[in-house]
NUMI-755782 format. One record per residue (C-alpha): x, y, z. Coordinates in Angstrom, 2 decimals, always signed. Layout:
NUMI-755782
NODE	X	Y	Z
...
//
This chain:
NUMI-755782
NODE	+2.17	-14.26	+6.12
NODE	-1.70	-14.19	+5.93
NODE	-3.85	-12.04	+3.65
NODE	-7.51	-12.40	+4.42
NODE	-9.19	-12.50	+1.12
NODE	-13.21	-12.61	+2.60
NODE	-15.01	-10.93	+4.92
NODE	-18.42	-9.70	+5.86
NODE	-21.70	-11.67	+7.27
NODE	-21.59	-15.27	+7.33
NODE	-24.17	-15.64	+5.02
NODE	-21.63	-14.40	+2.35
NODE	-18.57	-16.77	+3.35
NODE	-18.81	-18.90	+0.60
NODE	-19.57	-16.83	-2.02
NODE	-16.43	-14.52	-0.60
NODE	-14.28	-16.96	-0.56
NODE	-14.86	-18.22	-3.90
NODE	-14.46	-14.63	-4.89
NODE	-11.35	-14.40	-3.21
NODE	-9.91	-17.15	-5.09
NODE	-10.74	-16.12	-8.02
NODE	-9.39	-12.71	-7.44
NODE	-5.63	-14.26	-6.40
NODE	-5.98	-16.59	-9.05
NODE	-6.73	-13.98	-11.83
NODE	-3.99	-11.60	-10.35
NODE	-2.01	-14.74	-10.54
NODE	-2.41	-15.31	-13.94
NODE	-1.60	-11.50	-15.07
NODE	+1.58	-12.05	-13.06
NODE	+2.57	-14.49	-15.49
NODE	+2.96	-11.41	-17.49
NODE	+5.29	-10.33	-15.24
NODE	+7.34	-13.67	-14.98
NODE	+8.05	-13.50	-18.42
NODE	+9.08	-9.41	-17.92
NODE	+11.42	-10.83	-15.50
NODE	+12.75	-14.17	-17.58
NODE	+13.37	-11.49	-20.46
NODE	+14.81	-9.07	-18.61
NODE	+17.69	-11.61	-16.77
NODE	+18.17	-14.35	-19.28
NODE	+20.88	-12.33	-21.16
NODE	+23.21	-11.77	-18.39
NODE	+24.15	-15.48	-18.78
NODE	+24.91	-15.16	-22.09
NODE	+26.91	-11.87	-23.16
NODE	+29.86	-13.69	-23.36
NODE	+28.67	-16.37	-25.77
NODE	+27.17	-13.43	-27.99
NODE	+29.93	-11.87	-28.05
NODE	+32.41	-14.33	-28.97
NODE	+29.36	-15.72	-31.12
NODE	+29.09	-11.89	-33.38
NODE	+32.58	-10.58	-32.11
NODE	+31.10	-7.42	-30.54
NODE	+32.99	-4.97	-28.13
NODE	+31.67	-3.55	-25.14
NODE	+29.57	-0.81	-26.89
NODE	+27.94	-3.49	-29.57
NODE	+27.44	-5.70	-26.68
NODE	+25.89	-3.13	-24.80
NODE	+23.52	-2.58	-27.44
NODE	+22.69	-5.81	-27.81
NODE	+21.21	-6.10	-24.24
NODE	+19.95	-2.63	-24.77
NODE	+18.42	-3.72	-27.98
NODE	+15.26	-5.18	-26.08
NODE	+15.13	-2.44	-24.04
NODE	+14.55	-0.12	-27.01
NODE	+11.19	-2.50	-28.12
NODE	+10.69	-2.09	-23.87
NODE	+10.20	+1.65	-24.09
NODE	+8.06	+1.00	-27.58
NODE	+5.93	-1.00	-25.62
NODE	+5.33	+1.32	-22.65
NODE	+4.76	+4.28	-24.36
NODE	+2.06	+2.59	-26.94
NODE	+0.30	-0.06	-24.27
NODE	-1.69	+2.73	-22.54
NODE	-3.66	+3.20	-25.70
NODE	-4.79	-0.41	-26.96
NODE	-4.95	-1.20	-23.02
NODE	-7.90	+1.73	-23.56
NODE	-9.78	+0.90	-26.36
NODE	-9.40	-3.38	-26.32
NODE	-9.51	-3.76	-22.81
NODE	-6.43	-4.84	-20.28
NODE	-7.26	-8.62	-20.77
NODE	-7.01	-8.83	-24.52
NODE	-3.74	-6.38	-24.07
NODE	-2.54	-9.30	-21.87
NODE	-3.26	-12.03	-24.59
NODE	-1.64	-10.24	-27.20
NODE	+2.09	-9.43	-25.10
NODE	+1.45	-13.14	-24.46
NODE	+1.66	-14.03	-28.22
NODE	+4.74	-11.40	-28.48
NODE	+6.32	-12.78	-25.94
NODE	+6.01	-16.78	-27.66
NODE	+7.64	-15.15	-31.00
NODE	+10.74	-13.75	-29.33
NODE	+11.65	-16.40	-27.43
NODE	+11.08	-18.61	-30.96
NODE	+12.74	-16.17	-33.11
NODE	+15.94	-15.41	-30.50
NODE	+16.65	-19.22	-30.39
NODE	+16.41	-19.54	-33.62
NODE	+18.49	-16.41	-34.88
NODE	+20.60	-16.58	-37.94
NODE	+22.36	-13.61	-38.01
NODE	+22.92	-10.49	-35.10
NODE	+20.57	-8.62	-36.82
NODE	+17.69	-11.41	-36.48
NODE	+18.11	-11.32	-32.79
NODE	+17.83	-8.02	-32.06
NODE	+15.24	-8.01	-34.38
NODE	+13.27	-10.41	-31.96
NODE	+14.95	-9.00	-28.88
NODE	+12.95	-6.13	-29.48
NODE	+9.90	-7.86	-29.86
NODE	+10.48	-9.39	-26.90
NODE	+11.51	-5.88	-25.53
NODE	+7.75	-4.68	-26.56
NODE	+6.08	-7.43	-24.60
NODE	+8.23	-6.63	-21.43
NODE	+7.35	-2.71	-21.94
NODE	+3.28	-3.40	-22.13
NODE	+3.75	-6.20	-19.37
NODE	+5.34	-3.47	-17.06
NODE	+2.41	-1.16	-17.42
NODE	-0.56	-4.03	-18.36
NODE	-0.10	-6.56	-15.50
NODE	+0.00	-4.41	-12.51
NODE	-2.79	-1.92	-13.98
NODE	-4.65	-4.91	-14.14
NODE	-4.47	-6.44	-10.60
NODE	-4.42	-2.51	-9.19
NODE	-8.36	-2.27	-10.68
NODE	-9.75	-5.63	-9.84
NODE	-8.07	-5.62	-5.84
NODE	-10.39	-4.63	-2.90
NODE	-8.12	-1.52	-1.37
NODE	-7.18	-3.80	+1.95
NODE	-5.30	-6.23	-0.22
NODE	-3.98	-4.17	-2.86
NODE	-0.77	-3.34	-2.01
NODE	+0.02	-7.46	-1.23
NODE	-1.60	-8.66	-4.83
NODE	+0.44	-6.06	-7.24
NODE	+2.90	-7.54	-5.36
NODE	+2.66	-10.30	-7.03
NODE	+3.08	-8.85	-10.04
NODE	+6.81	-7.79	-8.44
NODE	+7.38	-11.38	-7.11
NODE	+6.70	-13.12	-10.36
NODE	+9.39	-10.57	-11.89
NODE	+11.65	-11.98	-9.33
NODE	+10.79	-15.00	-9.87
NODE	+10.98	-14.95	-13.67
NODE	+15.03	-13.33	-13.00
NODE	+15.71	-16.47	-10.77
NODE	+14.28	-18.73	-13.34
NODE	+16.62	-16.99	-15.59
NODE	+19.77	-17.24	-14.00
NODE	+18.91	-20.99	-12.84
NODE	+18.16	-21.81	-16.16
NODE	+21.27	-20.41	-17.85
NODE	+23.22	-22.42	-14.70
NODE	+21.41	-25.75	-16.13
NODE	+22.04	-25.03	-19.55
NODE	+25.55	-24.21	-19.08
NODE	+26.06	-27.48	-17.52
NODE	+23.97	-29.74	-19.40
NODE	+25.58	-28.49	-22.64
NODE	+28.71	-27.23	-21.71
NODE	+30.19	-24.15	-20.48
NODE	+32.06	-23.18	-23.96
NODE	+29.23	-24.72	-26.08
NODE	+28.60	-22.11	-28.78
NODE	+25.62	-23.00	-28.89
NODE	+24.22	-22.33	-25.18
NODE	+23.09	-19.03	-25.76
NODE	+19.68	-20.15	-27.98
NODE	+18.81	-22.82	-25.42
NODE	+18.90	-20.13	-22.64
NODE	+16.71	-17.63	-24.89
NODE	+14.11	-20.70	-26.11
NODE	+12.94	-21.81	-22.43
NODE	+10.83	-19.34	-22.33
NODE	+8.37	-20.35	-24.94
NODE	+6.99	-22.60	-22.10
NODE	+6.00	-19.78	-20.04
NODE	+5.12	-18.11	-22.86
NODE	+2.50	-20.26	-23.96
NODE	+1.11	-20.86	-20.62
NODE	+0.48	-17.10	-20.13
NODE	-1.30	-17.51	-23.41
NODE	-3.82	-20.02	-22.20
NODE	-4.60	-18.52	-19.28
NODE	-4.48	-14.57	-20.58
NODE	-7.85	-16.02	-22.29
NODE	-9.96	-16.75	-19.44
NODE	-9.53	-14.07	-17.13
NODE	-12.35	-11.27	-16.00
NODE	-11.68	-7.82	-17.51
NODE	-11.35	-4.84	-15.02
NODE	-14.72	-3.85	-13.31
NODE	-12.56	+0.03	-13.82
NODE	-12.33	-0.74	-17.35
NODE	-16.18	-1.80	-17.99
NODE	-17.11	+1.37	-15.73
NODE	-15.51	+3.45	-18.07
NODE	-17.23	+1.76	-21.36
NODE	-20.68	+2.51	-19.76
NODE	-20.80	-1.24	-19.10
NODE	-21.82	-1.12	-15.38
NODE	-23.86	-4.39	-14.76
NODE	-20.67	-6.33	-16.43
NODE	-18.54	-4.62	-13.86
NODE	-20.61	-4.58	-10.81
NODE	-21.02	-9.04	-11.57
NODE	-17.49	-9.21	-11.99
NODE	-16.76	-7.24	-8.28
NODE	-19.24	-9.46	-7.30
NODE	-17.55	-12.96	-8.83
NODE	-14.24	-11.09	-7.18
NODE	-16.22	-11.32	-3.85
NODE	-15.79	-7.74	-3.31
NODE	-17.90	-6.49	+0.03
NODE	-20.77	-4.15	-1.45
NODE	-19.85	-4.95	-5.69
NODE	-23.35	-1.99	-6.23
NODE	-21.93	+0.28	-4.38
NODE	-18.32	+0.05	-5.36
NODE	-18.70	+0.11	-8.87
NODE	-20.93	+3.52	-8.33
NODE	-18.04	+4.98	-6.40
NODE	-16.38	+4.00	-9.98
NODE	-18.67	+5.64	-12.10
NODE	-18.93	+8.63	-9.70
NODE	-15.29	+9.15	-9.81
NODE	-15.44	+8.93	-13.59
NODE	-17.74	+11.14	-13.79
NODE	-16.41	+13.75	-11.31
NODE	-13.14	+14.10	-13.90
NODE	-14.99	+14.11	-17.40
NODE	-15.30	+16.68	-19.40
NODE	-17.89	+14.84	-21.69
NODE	-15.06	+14.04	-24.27
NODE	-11.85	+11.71	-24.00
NODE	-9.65	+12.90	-20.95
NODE	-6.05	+13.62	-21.82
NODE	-3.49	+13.47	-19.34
NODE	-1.42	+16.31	-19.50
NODE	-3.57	+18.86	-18.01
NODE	-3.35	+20.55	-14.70
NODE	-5.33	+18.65	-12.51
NODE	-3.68	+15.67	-13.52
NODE	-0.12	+17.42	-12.79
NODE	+0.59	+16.44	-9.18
NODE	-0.22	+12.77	-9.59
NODE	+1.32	+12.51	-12.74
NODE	+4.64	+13.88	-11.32
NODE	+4.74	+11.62	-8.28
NODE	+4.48	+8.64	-10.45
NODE	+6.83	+9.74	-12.87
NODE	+9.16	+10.41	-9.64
NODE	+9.00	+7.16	-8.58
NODE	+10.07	+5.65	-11.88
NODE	+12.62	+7.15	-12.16
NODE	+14.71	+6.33	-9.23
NODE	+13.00	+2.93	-9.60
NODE	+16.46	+2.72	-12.32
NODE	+18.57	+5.26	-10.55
NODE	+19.00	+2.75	-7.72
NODE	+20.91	+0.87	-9.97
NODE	+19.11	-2.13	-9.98
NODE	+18.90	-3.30	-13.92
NODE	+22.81	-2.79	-14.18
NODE	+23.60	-5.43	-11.24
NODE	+20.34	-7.70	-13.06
NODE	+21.82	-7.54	-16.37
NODE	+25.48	-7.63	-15.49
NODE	+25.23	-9.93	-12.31
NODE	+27.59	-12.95	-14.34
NODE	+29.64	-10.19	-15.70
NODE	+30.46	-8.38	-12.51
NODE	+31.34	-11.28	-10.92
NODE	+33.88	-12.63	-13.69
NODE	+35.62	-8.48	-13.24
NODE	+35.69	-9.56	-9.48
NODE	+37.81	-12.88	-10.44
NODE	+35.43	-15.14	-10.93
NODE	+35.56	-18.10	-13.29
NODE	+32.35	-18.68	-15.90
NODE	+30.80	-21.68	-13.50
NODE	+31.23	-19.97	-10.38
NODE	+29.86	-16.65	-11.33
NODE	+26.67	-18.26	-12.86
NODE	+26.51	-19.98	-9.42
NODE	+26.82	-16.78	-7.94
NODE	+24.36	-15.22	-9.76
NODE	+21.66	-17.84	-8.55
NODE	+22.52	-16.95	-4.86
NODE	+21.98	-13.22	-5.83
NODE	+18.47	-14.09	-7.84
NODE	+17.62	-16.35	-4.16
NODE	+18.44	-13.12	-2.57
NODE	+16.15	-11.14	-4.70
NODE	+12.95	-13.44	-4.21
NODE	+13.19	-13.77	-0.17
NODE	+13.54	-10.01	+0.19
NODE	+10.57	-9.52	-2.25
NODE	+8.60	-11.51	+0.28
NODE	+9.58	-9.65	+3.11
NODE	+8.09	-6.51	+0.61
NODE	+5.45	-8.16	+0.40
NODE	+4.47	-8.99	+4.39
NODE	+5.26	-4.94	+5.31
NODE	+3.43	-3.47	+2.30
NODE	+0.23	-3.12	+3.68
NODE	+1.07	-3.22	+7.33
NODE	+4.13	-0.67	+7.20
NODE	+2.84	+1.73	+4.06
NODE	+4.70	+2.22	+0.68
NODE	+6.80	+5.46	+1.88
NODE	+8.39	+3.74	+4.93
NODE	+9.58	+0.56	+2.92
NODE	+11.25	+3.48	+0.32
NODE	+12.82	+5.79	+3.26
NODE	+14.16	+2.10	+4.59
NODE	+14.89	+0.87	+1.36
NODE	+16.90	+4.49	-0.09
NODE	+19.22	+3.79	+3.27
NODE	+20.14	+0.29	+2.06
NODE	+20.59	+0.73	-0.94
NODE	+23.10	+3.82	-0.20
NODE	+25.23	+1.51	+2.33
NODE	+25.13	-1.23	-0.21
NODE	+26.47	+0.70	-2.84
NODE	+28.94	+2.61	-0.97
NODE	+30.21	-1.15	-0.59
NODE	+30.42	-2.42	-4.49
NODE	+32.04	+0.79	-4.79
NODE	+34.39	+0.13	-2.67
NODE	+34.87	-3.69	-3.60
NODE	+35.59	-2.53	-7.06
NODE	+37.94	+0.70	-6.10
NODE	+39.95	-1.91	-3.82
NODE	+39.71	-5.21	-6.47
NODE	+38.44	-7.22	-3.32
NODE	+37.92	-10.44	-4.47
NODE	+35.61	-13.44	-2.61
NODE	+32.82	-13.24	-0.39
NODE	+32.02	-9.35	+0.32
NODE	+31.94	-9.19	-3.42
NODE	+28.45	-11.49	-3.32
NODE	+27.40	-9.47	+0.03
NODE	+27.61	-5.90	-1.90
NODE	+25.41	-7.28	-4.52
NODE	+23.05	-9.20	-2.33
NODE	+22.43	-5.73	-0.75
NODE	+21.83	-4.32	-4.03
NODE	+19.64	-6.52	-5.32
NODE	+18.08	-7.54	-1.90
NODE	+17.42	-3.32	-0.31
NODE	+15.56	-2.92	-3.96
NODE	+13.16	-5.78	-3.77
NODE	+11.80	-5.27	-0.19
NODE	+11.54	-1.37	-1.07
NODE	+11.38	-0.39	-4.79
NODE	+10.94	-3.67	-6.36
NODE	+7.96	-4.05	-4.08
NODE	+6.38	-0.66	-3.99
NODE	+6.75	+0.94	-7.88
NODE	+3.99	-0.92	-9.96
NODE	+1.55	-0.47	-6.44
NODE	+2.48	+3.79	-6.34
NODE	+2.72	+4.06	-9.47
NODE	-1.54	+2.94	-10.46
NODE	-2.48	+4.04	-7.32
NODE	-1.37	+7.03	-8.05
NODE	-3.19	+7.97	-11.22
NODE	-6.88	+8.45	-11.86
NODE	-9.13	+5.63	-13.42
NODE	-9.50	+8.02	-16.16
NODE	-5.87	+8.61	-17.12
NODE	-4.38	+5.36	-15.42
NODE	-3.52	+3.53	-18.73
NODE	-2.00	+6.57	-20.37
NODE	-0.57	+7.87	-17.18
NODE	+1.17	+4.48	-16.31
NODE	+2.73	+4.07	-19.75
NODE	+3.85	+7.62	-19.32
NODE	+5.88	+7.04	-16.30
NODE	+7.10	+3.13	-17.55
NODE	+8.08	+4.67	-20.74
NODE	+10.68	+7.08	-18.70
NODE	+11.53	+3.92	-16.56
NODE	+12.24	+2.05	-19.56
NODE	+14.61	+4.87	-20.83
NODE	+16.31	+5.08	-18.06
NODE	+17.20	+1.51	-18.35
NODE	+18.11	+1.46	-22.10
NODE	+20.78	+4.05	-21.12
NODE	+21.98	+2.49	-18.32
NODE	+21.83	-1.06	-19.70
NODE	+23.96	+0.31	-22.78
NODE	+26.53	+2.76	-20.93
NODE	+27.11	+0.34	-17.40
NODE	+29.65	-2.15	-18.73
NODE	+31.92	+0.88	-20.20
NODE	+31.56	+2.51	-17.45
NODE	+32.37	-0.28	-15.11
NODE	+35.22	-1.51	-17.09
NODE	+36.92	+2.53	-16.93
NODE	+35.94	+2.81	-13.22
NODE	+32.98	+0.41	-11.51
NODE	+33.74	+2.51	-8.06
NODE	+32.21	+6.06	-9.74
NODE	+29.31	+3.87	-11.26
NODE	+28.43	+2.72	-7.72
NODE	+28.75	+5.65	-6.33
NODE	+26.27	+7.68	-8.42
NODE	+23.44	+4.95	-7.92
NODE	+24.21	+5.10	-4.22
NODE	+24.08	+9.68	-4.64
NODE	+20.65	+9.08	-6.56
NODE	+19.59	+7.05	-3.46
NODE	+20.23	+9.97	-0.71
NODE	+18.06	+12.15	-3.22
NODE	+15.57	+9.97	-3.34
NODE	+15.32	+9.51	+0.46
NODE	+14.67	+13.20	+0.49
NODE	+12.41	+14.01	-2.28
NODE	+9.76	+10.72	-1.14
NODE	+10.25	+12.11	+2.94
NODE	+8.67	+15.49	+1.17
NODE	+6.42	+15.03	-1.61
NODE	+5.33	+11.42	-1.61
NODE	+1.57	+10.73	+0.08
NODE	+0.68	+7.24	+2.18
NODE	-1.54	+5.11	+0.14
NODE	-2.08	+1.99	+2.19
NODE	-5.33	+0.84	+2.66
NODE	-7.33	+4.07	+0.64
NODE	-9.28	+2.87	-2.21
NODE	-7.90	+4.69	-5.69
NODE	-11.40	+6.72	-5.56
NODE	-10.40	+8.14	-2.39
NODE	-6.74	+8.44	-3.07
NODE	-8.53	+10.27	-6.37
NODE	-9.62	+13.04	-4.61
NODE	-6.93	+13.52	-1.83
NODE	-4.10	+14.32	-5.12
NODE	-7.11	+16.07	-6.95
NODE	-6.16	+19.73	-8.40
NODE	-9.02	+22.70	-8.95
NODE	-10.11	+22.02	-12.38
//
């Protein structure tokens, strides 16, 4: 796979290619945001069983306690928008870096329930602004040729962060001992490492050219196009300030007005059945599903690394079609794969088969979401919205993502223990809706700048 990150006369090659580094690099380091997201979101699934021998919960208290991050998750969409506005998206980033380091401190370190889901939700807060900071973020500072491939990078350091996760539980497990009481706040503490790097590097990073348009601060934003080796930085970062301007009022836009409607909804649409596929309940459950199919402790950690392995190749196949096939082909495939693949786990559980098709049903889960959904949400979703109303828009539409989860997080493993066939079975319904509502409403936006893409979804003021 080859992204070409420089182009124009050759008098420019150097300085374009410098650019283009820089421009990977810095969407690089926002990704680590996303790592993190993805260490947070997966790291618990290797240890609900330890927690819940460790605080004697039942299947509702447990559920809450995975759910309990999830509630600081929708905190943290719903409010990043806002600071992400007024601070800027890199300082946003440096801060969910320093939440990030306390939760993974304070959950290791945990002296009572309470404590952790005290810090669970802290964590929970840094996943929620992550979701809607780190792919703003690479969305405003990506020439529109390479967009859809860099905010894809955001997706693939989730992915990678959930494999991390599950490897890391695996190691811990048997470095200390699968019955080691103990286990649990060696799996949450890893990811202070991570944490702190993300810290570091949070601190060096341009801010958004979008971002310094929309402060009046248009020679910082046209030098940092230029230091991102963008093609014609002048004349991009008027199209900016043109497109600013063509959507003020002369006073702070808010987002729920009409023009902003159809844009707004589409997002919102697409993060929604982003959870309705039924991805975070296989993520968060993956050791737990396993051990209902039969599985002892070790083998369904193993198994839960093959289904992480699954989830990062497919994400690179996402990644090589994004920009070559277009976002709504990858979900029309995707919505078809993720029906067959769910028919199957429903069918696995309503039959108690045991053994290998058990690992297939939830490598097509987890693999027809990351080539389709996993790959295309955080690129539709800023793409989407106007410069304007991005930040507010995007924590709109993560904030009903984040919901979505919270519920399903909490009400999946009672569900699954009473009947995993009917669970299966709804995510795999959701999926034929979703097939038909993104064949009818959803626009192409591969290879359109957002300016463009601005005035295609526009309303009549």
């Amino acid at each position: 796979m080859h992204v070409d990150f420089h182009s124009g006369a050759p008098g420019r090659d150097s300085n374009a290619l410098a650019g283009g580094r820089l421009l990977f690099l810095s969407a690089l380091i926002a990704a680590l945001g996303s790592l993190l997201f993805g260490f947070d979101t997966a790291v618990i699934s290797g240890a609900t069983e330890q927690l819940r021998r460790a605080f004697s919960l039942s299947d509702s208290l447990l559920g809450f306690t995975v759910t309990s991050a999830l509630l600081g998750t929708m905190f943290g969409a719903l409010t990043a928008g806002r600071p992400a506005d007024w601070w800027g998206r890199q300082w946003v980033l440096t801060i969910l870096a320093v939440f990030f380091l306390i939760s993974a401190g304070g959950c290791a370190l945990a002296w009572d329930w309470y404590a952790l889901l005290g810090f669970r939700f802290i964590g929970g807060i840094a996943v929620g602004g992550a979701s809607v900071v780190c792919p703003m973020y690479i969305t405003e500072i990506a020439p529109a040729k390479v967009r859809g491939f860099l905010v894809c990078v955001s997706q693939l350091n989730i992915v990678i962060g959930i494999l991390v996760a599950y490897f890391s539980n695996y190691l811990v497990a048997a470095i200390l001992g699968n019955d080691n009481p103990e286990s649990w706040r060696w799996m949450f503490g890893v990811m202070a490492l991570p944490s702190f790097a993300f810290l570091a590097a949070a601190l060096v990073i341009p801010e958004s050219p979008r971002w310094l348009v929309k402060q009046n601060r248009f020679a910082d934003a046209t030098a940092v196009l230029t230091r991102f080796g963008h093609e014609d930085p002048a004349r991009e970062g008027r199209e900016i300030q043109e497109s600013l301007a063509s959507e003020s009022t002369g006073v702070r836009e808010h987002l729920f007005q009409r023009k902003y409607l159809k844009p707004l909804l589409l997002a919102c649409m697409i993060a929604v059945f982003n959870q309705l596929d039924g991805i975070n309940a296989v993520i968060y459950y993956t050791a737990d599903i396993f051990r209902m199919a039969g599985a002892d402790k070790a083998g369904a950690l193993e198994e839960s690394v093959i289904v992480g392995f699954t989830n990062l190749l497919m994400t690179f196949v996402g990644m090589a079609l994004i920009d070559r096939v277009g976002r709504k082909a990858l979900l029309l495939v995707g919505s078809v794969t993720l029906v067959i693949s769910h028919l199957l786990a429903a069918w696995v559980f309503a039959t108690h088969a045991q053994g290998w098709i058990v690992i297939l049903a939830l490598m097509g889960v987890v693999g027809s979401h990351a080539y389709s959904q996993g790959a295309v949400v955080w690129v539709v979703i800023n793409e989407l919205l106007p410069t304007a109303v991005r930040a507010s828009g995007s924590a709109v539409a993560c904030f009903l993502m984040w919901t979505l989860c919270a519920v399903i997080g909490w009400v999946f493993p009672v569900v699954a223990h009473a009947s995993g066939a009917y669970a299966f079975g709804f995510f795999a319904l959701m999926m034929v809706l979703q097939f038909v509502l993104v064949a009818k409403f959803l626009p192409e936006t591969k290879g359109i700048s957002l300016e463009e893409l601005q005035k295609r979804l526009s309303l009549p003021t």
